[in-house]
HTML snippet that shows the backbone in 3Dmol.js (N, CA, C, O; Angstrom):
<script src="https://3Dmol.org/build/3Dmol-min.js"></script>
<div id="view" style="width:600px;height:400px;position:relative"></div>
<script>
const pdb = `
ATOM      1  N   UNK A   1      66.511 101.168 113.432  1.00  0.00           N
ATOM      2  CA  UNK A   1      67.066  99.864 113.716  1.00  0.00           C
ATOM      3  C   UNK A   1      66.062  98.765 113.372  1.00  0.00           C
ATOM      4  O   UNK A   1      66.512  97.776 112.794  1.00  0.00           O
ATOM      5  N   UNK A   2      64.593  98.820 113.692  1.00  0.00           N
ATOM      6  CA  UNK A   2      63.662  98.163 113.301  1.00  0.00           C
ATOM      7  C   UNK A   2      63.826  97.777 111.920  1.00  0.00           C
ATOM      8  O   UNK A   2      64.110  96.619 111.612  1.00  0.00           O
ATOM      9  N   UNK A   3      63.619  98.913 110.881  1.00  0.00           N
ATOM     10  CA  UNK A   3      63.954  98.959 110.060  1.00  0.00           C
ATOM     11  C   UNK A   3      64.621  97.712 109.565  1.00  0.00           C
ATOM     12  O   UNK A   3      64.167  96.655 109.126  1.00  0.00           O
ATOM     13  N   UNK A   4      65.962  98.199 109.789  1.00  0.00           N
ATOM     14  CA  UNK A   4      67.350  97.279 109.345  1.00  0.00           C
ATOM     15  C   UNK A   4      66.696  95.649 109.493  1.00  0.00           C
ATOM     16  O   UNK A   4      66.659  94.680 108.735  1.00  0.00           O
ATOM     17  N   UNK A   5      66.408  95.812 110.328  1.00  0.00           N
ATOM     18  CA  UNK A   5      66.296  94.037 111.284  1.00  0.00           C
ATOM     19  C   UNK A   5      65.520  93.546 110.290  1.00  0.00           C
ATOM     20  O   UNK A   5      65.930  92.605 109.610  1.00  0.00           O
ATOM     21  N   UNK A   6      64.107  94.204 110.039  1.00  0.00           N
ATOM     22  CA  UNK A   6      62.910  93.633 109.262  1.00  0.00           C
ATOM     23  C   UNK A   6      63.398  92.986 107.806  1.00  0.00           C
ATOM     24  O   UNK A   6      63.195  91.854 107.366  1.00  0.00           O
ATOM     25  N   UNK A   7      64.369  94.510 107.005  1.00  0.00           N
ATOM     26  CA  UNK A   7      64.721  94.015 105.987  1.00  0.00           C
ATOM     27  C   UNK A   7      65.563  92.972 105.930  1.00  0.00           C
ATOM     28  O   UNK A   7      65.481  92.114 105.050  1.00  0.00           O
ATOM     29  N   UNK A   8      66.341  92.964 106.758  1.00  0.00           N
ATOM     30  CA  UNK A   8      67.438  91.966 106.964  1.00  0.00           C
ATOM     31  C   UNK A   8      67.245  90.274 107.195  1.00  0.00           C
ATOM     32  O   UNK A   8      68.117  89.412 107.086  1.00  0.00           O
ATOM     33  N   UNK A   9      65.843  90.106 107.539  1.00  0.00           N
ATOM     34  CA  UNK A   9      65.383  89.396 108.242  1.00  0.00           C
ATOM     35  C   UNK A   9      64.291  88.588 106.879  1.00  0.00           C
ATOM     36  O   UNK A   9      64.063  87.388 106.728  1.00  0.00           O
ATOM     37  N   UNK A  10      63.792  89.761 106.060  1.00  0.00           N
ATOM     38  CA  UNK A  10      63.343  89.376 104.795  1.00  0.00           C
ATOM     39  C   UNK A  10      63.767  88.940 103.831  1.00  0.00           C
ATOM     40  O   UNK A  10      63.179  88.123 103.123  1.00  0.00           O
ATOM     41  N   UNK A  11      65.304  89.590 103.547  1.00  0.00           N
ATOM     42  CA  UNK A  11      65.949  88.531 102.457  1.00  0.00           C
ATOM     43  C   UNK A  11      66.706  87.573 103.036  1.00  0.00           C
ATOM     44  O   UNK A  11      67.419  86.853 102.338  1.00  0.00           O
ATOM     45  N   UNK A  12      66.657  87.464 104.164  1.00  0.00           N
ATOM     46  CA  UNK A  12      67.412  86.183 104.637  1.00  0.00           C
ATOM     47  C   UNK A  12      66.128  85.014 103.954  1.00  0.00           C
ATOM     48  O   UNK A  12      66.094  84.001 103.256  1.00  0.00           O
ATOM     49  N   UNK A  13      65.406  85.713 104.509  1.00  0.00           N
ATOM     50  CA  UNK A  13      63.896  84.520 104.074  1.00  0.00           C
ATOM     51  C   UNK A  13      63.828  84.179 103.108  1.00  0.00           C
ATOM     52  O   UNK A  13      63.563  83.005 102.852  1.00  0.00           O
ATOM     53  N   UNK A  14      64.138  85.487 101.814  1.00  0.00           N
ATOM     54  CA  UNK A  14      63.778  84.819 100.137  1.00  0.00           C
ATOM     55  C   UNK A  14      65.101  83.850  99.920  1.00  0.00           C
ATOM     56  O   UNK A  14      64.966  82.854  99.210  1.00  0.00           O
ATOM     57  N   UNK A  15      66.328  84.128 100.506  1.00  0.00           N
ATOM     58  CA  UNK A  15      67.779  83.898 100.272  1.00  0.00           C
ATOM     59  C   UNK A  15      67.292  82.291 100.630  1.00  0.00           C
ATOM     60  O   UNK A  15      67.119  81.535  99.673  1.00  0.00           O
ATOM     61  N   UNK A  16      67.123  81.900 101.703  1.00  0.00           N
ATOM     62  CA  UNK A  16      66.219  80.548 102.042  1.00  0.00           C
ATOM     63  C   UNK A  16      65.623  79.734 101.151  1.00  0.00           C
ATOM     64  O   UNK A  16      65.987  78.606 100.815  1.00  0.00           O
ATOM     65  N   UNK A  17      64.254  80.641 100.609  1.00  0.00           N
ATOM     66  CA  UNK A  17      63.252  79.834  99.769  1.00  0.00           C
ATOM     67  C   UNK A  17      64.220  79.689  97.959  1.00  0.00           C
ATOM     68  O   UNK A  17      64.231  78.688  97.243  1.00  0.00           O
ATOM     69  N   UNK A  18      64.703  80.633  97.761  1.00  0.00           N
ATOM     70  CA  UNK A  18      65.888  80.274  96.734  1.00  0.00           C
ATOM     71  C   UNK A  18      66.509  79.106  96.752  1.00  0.00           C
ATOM     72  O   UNK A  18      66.457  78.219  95.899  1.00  0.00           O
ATOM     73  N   UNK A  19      67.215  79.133  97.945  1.00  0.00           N
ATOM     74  CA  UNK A  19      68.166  77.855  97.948  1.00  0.00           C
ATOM     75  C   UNK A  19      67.498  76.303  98.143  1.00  0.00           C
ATOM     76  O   UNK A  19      67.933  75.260  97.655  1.00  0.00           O
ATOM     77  N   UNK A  20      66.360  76.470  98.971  1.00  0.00           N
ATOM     78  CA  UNK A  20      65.270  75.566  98.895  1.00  0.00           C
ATOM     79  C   UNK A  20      65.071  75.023  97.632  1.00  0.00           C
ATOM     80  O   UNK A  20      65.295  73.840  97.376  1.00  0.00           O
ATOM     81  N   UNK A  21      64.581  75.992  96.684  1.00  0.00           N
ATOM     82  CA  UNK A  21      64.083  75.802  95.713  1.00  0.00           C
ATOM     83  C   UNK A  21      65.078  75.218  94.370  1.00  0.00           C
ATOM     84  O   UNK A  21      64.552  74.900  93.304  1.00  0.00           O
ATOM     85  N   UNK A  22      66.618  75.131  94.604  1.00  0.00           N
ATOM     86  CA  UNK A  22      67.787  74.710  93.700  1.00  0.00           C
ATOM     87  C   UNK A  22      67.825  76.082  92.988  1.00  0.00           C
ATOM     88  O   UNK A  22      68.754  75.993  92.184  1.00  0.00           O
ATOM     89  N   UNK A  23      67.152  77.548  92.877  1.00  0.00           N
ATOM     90  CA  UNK A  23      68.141  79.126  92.745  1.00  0.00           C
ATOM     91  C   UNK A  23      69.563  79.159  93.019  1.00  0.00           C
ATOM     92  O   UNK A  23      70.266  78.898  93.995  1.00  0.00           O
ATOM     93  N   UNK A  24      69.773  79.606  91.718  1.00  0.00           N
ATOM     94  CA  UNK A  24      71.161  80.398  92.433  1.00  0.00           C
ATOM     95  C   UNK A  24      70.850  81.532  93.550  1.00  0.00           C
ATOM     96  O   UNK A  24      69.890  82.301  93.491  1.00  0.00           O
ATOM     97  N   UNK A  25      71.630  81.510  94.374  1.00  0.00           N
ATOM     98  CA  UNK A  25      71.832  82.900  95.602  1.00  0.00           C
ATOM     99  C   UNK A  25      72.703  83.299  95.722  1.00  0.00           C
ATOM    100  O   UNK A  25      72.671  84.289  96.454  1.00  0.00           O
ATOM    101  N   UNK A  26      74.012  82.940  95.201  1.00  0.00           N
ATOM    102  CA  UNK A  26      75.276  83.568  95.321  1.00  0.00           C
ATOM    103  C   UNK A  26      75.061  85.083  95.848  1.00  0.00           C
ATOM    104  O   UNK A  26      75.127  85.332  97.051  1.00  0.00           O
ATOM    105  N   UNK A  27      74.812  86.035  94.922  1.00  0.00           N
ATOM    106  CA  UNK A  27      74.557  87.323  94.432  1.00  0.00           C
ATOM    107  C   UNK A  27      73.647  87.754  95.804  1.00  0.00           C
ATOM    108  O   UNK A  27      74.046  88.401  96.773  1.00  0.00           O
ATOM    109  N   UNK A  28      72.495  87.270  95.603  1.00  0.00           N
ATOM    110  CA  UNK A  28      71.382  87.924  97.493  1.00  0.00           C
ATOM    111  C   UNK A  28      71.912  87.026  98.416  1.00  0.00           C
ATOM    112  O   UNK A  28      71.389  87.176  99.521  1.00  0.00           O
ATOM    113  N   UNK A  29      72.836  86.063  98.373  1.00  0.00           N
ATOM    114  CA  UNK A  29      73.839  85.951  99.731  1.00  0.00           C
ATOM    115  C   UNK A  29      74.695  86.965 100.066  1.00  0.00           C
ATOM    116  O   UNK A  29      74.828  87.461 101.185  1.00  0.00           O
ATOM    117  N   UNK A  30      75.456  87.352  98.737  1.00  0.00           N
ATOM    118  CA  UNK A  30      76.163  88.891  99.061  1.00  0.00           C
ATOM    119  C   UNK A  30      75.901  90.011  99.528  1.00  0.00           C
ATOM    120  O   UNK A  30      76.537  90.782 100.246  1.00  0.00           O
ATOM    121  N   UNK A  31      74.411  90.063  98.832  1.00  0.00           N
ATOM    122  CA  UNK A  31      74.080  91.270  99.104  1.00  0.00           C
ATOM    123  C   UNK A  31      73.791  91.388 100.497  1.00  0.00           C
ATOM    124  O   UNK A  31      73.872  92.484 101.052  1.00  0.00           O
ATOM    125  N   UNK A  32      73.445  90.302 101.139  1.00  0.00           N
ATOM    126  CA  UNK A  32      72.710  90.544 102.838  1.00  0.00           C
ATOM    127  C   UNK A  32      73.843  90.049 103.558  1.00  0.00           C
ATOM    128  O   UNK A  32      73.668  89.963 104.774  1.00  0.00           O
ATOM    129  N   UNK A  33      75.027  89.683 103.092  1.00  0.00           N
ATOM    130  CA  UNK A  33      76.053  89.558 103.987  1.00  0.00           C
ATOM    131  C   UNK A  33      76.574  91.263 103.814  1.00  0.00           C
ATOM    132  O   UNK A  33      76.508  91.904 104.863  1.00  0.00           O
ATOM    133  N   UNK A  34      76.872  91.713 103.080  1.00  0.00           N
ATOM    134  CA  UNK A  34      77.432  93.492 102.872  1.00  0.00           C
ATOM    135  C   UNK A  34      76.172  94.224 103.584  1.00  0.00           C
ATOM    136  O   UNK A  34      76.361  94.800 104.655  1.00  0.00           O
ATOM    137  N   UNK A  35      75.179  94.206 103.123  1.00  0.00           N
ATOM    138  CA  UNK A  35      73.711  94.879 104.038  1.00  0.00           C
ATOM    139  C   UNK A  35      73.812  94.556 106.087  1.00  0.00           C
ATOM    140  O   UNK A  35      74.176  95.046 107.155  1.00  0.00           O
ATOM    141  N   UNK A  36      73.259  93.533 105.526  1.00  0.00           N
ATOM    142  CA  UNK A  36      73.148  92.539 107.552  1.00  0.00           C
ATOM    143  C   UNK A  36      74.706  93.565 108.760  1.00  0.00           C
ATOM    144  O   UNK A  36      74.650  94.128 109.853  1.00  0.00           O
ATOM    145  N   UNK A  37      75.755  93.342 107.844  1.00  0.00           N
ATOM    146  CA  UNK A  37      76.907  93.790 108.362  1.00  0.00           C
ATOM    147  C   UNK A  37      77.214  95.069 108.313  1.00  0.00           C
ATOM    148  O   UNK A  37      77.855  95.502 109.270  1.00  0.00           O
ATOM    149  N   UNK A  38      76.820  96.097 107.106  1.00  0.00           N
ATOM    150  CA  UNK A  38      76.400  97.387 107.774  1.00  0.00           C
ATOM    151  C   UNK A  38      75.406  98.178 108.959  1.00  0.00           C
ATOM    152  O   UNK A  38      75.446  99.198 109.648  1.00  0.00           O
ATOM    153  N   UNK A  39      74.505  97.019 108.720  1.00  0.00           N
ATOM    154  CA  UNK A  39      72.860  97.595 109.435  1.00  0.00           C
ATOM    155  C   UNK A  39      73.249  97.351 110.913  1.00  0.00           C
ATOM    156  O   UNK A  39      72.538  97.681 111.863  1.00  0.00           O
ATOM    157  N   UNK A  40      74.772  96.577 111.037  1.00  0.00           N
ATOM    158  CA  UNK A  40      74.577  95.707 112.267  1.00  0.00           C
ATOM    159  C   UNK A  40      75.629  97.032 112.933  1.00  0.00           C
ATOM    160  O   UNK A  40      75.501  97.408 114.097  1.00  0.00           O
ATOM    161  N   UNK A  41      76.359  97.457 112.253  1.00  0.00           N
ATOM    162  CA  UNK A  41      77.401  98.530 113.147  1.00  0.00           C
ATOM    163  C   UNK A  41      76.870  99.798 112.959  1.00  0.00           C
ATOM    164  O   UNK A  41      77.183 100.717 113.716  1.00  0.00           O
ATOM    165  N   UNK A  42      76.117  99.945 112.052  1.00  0.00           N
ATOM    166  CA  UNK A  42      75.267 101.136 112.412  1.00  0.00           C
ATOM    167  C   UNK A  42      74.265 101.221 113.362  1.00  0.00           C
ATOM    168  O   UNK A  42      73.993 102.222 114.026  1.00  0.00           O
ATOM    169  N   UNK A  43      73.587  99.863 113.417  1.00  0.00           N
ATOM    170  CA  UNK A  43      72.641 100.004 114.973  1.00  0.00           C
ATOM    171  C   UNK A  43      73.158 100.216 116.198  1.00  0.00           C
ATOM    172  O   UNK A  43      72.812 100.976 117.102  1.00  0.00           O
ATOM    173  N   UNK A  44      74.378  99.133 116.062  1.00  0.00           N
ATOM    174  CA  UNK A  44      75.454  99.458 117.393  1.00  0.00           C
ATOM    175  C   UNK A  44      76.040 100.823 117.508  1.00  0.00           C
ATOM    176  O   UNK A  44      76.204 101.359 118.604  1.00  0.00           O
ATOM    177  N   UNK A  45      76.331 101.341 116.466  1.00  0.00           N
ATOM    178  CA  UNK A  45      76.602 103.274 116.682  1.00  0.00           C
ATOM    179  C   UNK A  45      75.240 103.775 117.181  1.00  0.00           C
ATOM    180  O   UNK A  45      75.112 104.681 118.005  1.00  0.00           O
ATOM    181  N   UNK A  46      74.534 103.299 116.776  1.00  0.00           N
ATOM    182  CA  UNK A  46      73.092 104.461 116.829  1.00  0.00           C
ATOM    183  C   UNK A  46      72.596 103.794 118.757  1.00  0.00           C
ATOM    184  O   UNK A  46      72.091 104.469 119.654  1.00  0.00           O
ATOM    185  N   UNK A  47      72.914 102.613 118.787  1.00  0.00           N
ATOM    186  CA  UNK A  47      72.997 102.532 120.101  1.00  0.00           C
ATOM    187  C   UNK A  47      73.882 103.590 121.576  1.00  0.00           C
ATOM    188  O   UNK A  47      73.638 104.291 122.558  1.00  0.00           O
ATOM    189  N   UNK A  48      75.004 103.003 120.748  1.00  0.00           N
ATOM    190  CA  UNK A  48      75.912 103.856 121.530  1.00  0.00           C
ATOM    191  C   UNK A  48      75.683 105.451 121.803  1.00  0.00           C
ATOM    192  O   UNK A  48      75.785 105.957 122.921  1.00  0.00           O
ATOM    193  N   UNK A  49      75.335 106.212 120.527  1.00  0.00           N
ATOM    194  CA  UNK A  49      74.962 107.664 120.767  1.00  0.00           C
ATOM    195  C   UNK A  49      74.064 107.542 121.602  1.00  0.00           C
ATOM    196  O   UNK A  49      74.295 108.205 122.614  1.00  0.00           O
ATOM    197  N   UNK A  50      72.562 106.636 121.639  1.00  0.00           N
ATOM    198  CA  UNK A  50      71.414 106.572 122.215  1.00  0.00           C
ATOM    199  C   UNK A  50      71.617 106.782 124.194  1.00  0.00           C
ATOM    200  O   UNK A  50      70.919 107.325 125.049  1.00  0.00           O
ATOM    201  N   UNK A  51      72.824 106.092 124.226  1.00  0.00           N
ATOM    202  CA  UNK A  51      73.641 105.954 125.574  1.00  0.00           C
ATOM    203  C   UNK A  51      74.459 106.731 126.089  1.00  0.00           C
ATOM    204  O   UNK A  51      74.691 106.756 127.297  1.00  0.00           O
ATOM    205  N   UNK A  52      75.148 107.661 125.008  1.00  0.00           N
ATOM    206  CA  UNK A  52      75.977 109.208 125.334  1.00  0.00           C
ATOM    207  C   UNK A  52      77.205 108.247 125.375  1.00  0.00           C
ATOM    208  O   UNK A  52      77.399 107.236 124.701  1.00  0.00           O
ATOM    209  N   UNK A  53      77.975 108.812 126.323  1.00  0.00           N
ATOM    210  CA  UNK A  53      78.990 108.742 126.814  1.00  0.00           C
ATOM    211  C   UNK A  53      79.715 107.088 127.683  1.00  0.00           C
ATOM    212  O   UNK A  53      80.873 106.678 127.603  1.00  0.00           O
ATOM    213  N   UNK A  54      78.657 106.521 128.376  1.00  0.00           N
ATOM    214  CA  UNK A  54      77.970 105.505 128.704  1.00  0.00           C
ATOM    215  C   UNK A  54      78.343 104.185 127.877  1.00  0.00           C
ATOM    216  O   UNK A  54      78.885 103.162 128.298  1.00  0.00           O
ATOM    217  N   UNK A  55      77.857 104.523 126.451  1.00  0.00           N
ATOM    218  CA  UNK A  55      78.041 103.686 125.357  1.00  0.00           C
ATOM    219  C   UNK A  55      79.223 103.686 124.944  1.00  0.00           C
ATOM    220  O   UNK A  55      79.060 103.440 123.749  1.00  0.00           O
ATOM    221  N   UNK A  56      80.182 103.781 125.088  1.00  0.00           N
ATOM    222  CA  UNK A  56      81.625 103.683 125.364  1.00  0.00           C
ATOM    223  C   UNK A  56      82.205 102.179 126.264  1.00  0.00           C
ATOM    224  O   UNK A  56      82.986 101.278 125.957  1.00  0.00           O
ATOM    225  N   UNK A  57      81.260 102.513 127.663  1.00  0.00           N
ATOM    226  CA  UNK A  57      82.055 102.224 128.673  1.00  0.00           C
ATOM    227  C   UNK A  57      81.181 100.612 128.616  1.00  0.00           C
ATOM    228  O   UNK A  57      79.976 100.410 128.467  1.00  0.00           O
ATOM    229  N   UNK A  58      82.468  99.487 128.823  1.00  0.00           N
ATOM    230  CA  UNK A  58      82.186  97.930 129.166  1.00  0.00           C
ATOM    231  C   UNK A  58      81.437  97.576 129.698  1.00  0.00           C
ATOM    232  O   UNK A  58      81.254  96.362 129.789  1.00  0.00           O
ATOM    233  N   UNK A  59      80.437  98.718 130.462  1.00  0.00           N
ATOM    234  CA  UNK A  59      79.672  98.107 131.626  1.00  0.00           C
ATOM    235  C   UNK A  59      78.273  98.171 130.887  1.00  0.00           C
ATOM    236  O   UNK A  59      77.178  97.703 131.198  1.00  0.00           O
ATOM    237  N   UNK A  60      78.589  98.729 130.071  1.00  0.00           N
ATOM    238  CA  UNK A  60      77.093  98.806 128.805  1.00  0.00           C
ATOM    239  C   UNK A  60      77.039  98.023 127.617  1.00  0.00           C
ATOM    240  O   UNK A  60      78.074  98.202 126.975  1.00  0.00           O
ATOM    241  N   UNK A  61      76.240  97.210 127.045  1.00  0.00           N
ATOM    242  CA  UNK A  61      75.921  96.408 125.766  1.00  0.00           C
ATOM    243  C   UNK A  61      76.258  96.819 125.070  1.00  0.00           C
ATOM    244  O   UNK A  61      77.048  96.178 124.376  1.00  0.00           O
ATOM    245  N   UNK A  62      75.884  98.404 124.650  1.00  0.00           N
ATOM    246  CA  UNK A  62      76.485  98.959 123.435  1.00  0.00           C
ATOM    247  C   UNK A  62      77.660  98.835 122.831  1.00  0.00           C
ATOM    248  O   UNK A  62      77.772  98.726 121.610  1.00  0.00           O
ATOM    249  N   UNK A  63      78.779  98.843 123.777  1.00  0.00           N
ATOM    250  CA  UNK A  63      79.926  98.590 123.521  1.00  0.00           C
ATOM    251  C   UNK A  63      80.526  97.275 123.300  1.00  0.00           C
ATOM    252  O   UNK A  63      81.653  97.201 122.809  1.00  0.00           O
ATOM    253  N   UNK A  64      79.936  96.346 123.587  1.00  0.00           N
ATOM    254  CA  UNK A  64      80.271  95.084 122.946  1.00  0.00           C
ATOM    255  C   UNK A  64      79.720  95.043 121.836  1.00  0.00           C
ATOM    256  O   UNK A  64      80.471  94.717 120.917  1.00  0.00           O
ATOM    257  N   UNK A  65      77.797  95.432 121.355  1.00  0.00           N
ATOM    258  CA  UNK A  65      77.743  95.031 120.418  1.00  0.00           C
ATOM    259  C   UNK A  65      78.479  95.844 119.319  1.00  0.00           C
ATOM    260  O   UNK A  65      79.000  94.971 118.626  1.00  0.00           O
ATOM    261  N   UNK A  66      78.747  96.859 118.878  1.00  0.00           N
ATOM    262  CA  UNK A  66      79.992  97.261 118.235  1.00  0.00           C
ATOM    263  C   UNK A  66      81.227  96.344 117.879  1.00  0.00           C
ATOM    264  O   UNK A  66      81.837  96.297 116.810  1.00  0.00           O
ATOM    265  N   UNK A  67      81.380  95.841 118.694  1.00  0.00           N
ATOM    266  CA  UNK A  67      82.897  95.363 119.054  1.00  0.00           C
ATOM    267  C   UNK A  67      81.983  93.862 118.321  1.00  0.00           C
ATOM    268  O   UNK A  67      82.848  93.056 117.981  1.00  0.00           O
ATOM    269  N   UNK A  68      80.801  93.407 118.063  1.00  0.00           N
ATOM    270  CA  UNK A  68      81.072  92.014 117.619  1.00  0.00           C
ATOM    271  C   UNK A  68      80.279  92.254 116.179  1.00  0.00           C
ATOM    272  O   UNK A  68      80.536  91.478 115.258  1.00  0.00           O
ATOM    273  N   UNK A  69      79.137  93.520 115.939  1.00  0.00           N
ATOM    274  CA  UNK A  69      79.308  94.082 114.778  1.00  0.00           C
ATOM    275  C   UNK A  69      80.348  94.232 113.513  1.00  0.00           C
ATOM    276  O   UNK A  69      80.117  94.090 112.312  1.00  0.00           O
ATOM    277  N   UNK A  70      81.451  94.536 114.122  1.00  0.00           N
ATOM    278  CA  UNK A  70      82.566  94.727 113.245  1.00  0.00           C
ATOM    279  C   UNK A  70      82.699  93.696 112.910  1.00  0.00           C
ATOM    280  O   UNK A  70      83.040  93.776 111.730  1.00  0.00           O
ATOM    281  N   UNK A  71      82.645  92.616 113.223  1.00  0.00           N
ATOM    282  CA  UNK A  71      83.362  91.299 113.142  1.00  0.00           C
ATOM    283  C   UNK A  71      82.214  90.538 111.708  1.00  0.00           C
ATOM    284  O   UNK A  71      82.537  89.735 110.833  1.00  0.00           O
ATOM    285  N   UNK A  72      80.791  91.229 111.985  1.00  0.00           N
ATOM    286  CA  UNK A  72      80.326  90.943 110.491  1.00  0.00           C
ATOM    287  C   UNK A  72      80.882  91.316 109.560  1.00  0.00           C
ATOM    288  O   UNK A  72      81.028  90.589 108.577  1.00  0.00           O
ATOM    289  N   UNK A  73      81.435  92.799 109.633  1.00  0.00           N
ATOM    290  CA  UNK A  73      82.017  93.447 108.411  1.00  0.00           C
ATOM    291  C   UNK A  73      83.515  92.871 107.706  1.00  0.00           C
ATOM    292  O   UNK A  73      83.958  93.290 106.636  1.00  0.00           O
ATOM    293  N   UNK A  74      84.118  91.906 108.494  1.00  0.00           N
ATOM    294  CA  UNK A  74      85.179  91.239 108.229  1.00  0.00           C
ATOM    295  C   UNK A  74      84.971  89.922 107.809  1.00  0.00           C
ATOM    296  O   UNK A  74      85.006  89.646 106.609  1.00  0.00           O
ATOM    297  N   UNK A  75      84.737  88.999 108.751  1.00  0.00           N
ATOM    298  CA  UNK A  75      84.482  87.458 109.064  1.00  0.00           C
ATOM    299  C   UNK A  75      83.601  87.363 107.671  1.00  0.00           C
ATOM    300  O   UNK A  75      83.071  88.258 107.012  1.00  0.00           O
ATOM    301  N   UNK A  76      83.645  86.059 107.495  1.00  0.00           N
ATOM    302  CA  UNK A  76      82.996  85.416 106.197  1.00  0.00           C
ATOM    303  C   UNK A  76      83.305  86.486 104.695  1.00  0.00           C
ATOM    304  O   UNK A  76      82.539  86.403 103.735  1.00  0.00           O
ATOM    305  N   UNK A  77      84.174  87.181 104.687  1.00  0.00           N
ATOM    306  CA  UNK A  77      84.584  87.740 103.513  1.00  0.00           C
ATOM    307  C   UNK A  77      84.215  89.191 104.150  1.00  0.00           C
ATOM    308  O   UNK A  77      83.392  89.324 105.055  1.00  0.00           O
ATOM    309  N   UNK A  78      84.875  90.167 103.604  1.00  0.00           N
ATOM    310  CA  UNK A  78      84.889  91.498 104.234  1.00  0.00           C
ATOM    311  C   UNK A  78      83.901  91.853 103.109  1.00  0.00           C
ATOM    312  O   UNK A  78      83.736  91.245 102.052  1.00  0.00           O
ATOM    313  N   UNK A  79      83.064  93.341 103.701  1.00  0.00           N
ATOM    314  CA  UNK A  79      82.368  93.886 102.849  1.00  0.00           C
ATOM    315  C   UNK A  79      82.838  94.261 101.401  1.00  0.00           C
ATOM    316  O   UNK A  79      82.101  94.077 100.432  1.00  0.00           O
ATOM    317  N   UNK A  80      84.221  94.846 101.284  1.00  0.00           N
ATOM    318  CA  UNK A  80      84.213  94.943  99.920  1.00  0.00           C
ATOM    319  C   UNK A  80      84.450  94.049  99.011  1.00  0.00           C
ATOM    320  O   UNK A  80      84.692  94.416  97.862  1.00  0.00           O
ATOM    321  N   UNK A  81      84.422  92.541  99.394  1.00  0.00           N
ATOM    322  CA  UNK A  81      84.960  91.605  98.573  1.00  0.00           C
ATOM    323  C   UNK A  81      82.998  91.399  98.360  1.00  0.00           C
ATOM    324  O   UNK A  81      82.518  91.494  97.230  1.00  0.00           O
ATOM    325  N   UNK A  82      82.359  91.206  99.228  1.00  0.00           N
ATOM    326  CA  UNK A  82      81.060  91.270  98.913  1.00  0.00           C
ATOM    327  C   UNK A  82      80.040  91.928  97.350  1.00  0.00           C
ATOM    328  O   UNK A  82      79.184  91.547  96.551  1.00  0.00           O
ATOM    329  N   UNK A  83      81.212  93.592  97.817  1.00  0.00           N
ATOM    330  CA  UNK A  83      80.391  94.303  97.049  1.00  0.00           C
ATOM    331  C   UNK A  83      81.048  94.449  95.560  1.00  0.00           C
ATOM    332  O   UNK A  83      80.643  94.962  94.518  1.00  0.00           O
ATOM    333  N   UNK A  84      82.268  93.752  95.940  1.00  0.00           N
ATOM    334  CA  UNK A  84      82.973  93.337  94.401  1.00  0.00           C
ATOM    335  C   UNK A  84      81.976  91.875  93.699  1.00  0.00           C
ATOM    336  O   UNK A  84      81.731  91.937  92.494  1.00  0.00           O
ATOM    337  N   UNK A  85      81.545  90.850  94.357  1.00  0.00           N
ATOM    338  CA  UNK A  85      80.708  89.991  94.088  1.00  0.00           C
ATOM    339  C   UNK A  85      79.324  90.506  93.495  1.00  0.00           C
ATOM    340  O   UNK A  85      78.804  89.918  92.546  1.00  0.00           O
ATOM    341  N   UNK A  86      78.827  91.467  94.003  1.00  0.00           N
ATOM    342  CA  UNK A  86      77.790  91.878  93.567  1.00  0.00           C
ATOM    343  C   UNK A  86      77.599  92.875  92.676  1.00  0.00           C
ATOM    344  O   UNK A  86      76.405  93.102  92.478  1.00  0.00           O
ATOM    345  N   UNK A  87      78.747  93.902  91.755  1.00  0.00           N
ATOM    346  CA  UNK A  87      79.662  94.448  91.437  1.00  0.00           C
ATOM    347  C   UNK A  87      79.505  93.769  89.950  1.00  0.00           C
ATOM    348  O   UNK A  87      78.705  93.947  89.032  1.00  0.00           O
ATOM    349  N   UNK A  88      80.741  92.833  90.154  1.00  0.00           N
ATOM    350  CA  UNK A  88      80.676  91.702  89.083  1.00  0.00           C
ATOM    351  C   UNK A  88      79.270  90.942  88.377  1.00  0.00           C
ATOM    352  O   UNK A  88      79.154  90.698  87.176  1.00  0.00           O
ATOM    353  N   UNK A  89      78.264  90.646  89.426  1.00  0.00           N
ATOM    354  CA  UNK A  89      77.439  90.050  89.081  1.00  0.00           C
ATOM    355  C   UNK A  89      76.198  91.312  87.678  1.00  0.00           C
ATOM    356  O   UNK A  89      75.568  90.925  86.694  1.00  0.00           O
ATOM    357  N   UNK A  90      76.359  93.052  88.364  1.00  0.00           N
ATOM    358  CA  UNK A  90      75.753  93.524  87.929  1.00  0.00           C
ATOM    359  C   UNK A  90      75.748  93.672  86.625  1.00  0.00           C
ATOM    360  O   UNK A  90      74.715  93.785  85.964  1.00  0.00           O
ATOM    361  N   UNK A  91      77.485  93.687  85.930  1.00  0.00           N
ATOM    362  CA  UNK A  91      78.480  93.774  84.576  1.00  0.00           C
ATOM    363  C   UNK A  91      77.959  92.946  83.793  1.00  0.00           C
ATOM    364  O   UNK A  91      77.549  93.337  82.700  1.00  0.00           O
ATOM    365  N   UNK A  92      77.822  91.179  84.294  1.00  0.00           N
ATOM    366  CA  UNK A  92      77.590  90.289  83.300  1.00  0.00           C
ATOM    367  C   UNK A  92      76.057  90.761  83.114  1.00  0.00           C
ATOM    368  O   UNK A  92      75.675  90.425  81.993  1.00  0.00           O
ATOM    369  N   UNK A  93      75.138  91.376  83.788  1.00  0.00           N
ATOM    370  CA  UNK A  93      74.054  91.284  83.423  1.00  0.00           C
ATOM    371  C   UNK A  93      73.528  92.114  82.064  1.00  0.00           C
ATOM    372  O   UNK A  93      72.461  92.121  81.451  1.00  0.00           O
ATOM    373  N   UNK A  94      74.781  92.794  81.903  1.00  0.00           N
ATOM    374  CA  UNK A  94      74.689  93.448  80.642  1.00  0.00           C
ATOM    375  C   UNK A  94      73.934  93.072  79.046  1.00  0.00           C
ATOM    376  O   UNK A  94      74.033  93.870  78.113  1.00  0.00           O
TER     377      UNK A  94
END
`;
const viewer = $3Dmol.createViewer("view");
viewer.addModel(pdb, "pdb");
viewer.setStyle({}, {cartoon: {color: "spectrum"}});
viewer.zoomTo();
viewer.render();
</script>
């Protein structure tokens, strides 16, 4: 989970100094919106197992964060429209 966060947390940063800088980011906006939003429901699974049975139940974090995880994978364009953006971007680079 560390992991995830660090990287996630790093191209948000270059994604930043890009746009700062007048870069295009289209493309590493995509990519860390499809990334950020996997890393984010997989931590929340890897939570939940971490919790057993527990991680199920409302009275535990785990289970919300799941429940607002998903909502990366949808909200602001769903992952596969993402990975069609980034997809596309790889073709023209031909």
């Amino acid at each position: 989970m560390k992991i995830a966060i660090e990287t996630t947390a790093a191209l948000t940063e270059k994604i930043c100094e890009m746009r700062e800088n007048k870069q295009p980011f289209s493309v590493p906006a995509a990519c860390l919106k499809a990334y950020g939003g996997q890393m984010a429901v997989w931590s929340a699974d890897a939570a939940i197992q971490i919790h057993g049975g527990n991680g199920y139940s409302k009275e535990f974090v785990p289970e919300r964060l799941l429940r607002d995880a998903k909502i990366l994978e949808i909200g602001e364009g769903t992952t596969e429209i993402q990975k069609m953006i980034i997809g596309n971007s790889m073709l023209s680079m031909k």
